[in-house]
N, C-alpha and C positions, 0 to 999 in steps of 0.2 A: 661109636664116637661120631659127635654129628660137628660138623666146621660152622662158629658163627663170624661171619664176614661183618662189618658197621655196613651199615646202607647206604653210605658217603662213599663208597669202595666197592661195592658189588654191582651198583649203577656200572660204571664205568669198564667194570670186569664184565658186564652181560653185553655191552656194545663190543667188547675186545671179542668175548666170543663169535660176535658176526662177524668181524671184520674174519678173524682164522676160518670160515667157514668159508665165505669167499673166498681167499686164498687155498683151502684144500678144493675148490671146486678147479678155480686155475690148473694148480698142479697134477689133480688126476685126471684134467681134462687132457693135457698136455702128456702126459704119461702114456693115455690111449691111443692119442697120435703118432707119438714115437713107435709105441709096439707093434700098431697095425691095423687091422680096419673090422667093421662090423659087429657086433653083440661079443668076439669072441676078446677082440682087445678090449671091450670096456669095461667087462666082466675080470679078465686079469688085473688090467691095472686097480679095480676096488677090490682084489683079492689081495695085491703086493700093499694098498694101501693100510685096509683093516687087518692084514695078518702080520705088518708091521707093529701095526699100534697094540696089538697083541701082543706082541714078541716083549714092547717097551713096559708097557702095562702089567706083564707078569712078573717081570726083573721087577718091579717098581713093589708091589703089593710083596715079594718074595723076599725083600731087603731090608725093608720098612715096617717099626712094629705098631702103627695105625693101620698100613697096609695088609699084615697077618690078623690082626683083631680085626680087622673090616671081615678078612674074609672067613673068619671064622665064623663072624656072625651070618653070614651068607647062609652056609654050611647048615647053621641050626638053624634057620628062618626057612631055610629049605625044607627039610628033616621033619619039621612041628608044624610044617602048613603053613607056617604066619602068611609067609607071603604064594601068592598061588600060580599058577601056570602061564598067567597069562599076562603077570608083573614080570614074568623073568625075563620074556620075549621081547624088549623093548629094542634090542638090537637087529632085530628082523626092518623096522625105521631105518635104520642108520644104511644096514648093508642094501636098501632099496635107496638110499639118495647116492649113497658113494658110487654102485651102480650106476645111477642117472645121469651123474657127473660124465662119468669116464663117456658113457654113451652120446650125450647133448651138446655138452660144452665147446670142444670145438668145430661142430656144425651152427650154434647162437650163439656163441659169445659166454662171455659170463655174464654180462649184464641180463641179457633175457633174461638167460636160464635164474638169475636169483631173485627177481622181480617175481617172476612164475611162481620160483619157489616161496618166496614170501608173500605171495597171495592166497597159494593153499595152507602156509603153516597159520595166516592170521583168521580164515576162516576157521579152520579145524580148530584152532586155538580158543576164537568164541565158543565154539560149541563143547568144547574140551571140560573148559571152564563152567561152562551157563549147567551139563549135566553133573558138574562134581567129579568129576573122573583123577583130576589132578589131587596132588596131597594134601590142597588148599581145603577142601572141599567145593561147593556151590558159590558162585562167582558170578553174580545176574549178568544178564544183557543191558550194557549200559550205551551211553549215548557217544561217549569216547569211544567204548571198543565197536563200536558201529560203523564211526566215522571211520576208524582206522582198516577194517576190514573193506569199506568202500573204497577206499584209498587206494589199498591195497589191489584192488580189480580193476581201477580205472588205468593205475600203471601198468598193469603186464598190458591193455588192452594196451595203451596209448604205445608201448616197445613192440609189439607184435605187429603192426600197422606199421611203422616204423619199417621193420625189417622185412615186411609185405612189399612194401611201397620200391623198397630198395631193390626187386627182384628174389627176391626168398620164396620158397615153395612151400608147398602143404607139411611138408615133411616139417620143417621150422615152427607151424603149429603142434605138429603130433609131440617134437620135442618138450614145447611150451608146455605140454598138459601132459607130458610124464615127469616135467619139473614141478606145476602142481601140484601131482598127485604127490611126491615126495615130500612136498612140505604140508601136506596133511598128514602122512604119516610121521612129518618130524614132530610133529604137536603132540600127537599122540604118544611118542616116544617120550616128549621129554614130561608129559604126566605121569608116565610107567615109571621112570629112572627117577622122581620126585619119589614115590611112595618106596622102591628101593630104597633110593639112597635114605630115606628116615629111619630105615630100618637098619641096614646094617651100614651107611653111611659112604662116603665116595668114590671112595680107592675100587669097592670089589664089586659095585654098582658098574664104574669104567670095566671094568675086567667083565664083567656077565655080559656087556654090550658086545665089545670088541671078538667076545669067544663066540658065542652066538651069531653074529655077524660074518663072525670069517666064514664057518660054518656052511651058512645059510648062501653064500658067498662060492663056497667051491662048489655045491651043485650048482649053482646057475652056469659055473664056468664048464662044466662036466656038460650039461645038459646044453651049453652055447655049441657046442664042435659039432652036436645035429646040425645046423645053420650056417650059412655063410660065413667067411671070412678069415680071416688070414693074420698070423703073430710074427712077427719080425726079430731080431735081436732088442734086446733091454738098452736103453741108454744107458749111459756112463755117469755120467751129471749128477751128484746128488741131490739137486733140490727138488728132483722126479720123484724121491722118493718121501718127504716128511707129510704127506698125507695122513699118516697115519698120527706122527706127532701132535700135528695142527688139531686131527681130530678127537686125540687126549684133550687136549686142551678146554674144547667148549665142551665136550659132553661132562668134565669135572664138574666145568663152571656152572653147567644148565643143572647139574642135578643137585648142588646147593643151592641156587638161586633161586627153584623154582618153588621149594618149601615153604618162601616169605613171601613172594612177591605173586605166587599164581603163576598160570602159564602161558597167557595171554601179555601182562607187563615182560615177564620174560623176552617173548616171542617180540614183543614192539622194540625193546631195547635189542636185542641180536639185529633185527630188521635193519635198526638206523646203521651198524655196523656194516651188514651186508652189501646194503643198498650202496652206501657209501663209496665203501671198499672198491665194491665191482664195478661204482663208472671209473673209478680212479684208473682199475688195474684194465678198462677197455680204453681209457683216453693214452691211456702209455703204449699202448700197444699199437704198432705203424700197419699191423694185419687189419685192424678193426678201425670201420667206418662206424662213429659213434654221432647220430645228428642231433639239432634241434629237439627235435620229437621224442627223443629217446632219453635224453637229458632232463625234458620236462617228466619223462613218466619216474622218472627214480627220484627229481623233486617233488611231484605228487606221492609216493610212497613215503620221501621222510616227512610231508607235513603231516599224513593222516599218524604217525605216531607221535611227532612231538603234539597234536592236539588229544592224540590218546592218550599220554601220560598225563596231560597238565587235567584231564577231566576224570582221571583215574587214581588216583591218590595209592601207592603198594597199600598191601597191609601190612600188618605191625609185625619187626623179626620176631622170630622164633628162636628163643636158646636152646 
């Protein structure tokens, strides 16, 4: 069963998913803080994240009878080949940004860190597109997604400089570009979760990511106790913990959306979410020095997508 959304309504639900994106970066930023320091908390807290959404994600397909017919269709698209080894891995993406989070975020903020990241999702995202890899198929290089991926590089520069200028170390770049490289592999992920989800459709798409993910997830946490660093007691607080929720959320939304619209309009619509979201949730925050310069690079990020959409026309839904 495949979900047809109007295009009046999945606009708006693809911006919703960046903004929850942002927010899951907050809170398992903030999650790795509380537990303790170095590779080994950052690596837990995207383990308590993704093995959440897990937990939610199986209830949900195990209850639900779109949820059982999704996953059966899994089962046999497994079984018969349809789909092949290296469509089902799309949650190896997920569990490398939730990681990156917990790791970055509260040493750059969230602002860097999703500017970064949506510089590498809208590069890889052209290229995503221009080779055909997405459900779309072949998607040229046009003169919007150009602008938008320039865009997209001129702000992390102009945020990086920014938090250079302010006293920030090297380490603050090294972050910068393991939030890049995460949002290349979220491009890539949400091409993979696109030709899923057509096939056996959203429910058990979310479920392959989140299983995979955790997965992929506790060896790193297994393989973090070689290295530095120290775990503390878990907060109390429950909003440390909807990570997982938040990140149900976009990956439903991304992997119906992405079938109509490609993965590049995708990736620009989350973006303006993101971008948004994250100076919001750095200007509320009395921790975080947000200047001039920084403000401007997240204005340069949402104009290179609002002129990416108006020069990119979606393509036509898909029923």
């Amino acid at each position: 069963m495949n979900v047809t959304v109007p295009r009046a309504a999945m606009v708006p639900l693809m911006v919703l998913a960046g903004a929850l994106v942002a927010f899951q970066s907050r809170v398992n930023g903030a999650l790795a803080d509380q537990i303790g320091t170095g590779l080994r908390a950052g690596t837990l807290a995207a383990v308590i994240s993704f093995g959440s959404g897990l937990l939610v994600i199986t209830l949900i397909v195990a209850t639900t009878g779109s949820g059982r017919q999704s996953m059966r269709r899994l089962a046999h698209a497994r079984s018969s080949k349809r789909l092949r080894w290296y469509e089902l891995i799309g949650g190896l993406g997920g569990a490398f940004f939730v990681a990156s989070q917990g790791i970055a975020v509260g040493t750059i903020g969230v602002a860097l860190f999703i500017v970064a990241f949506t510089a590498g999702q809208s590069l890889s995202s052209l290229a995503v597109d221009h080779v055909g890899f997405g459900p779309g198929g072949v998607q040229a290089v046009s003169v919007g997604r150009t602008i938008a991926a320039a865009c997209a590089i001129v702000a992390v520069l102009l945020k990086a400089v920014e938090q250079l200028d302010a006293g920030a170390t090297w380490l603050t770049v090294g972050l910068a570009l393991l939030a890049f490289l995460a949002g290349v592999a979220q491009a890539v992920q949400q091409a993979v979760n696109g030709r899923v989800s057509a096939v056996v459709a959203s429910p058990a798409t979310t479920w392959n990511n989140f299983l995979v993910g955790t997965t992929a997830l506790l060896v790193l946490l297994a393989v973090s106790f070689l290295v530095d660093g120290h775990i503390g007691s878990l907060p109390t607080a429950g909003w440390y913990y909807l990570g997982g929720v938040l990140g149900i959320g976009f990956i439903m939304v991304a992997a119906i959306a992405v079938q109509a619209y490609g993965v590049l309009v995708l990736g620009l619509c989350m973006i303006a979410g993101q971008v948004v979201t994250a100076e919001i949730l750095d200007v509320v925050d009395p921790a975080v020095e947000v200047g001039g310069l920084g403000l401007l690079g997240g204005a340069v990020a949402l104009v290179g997508v609002v002129v990416a959409l108006l020069l990119t026309p979606p393509r036509p839904t898909q029923g």
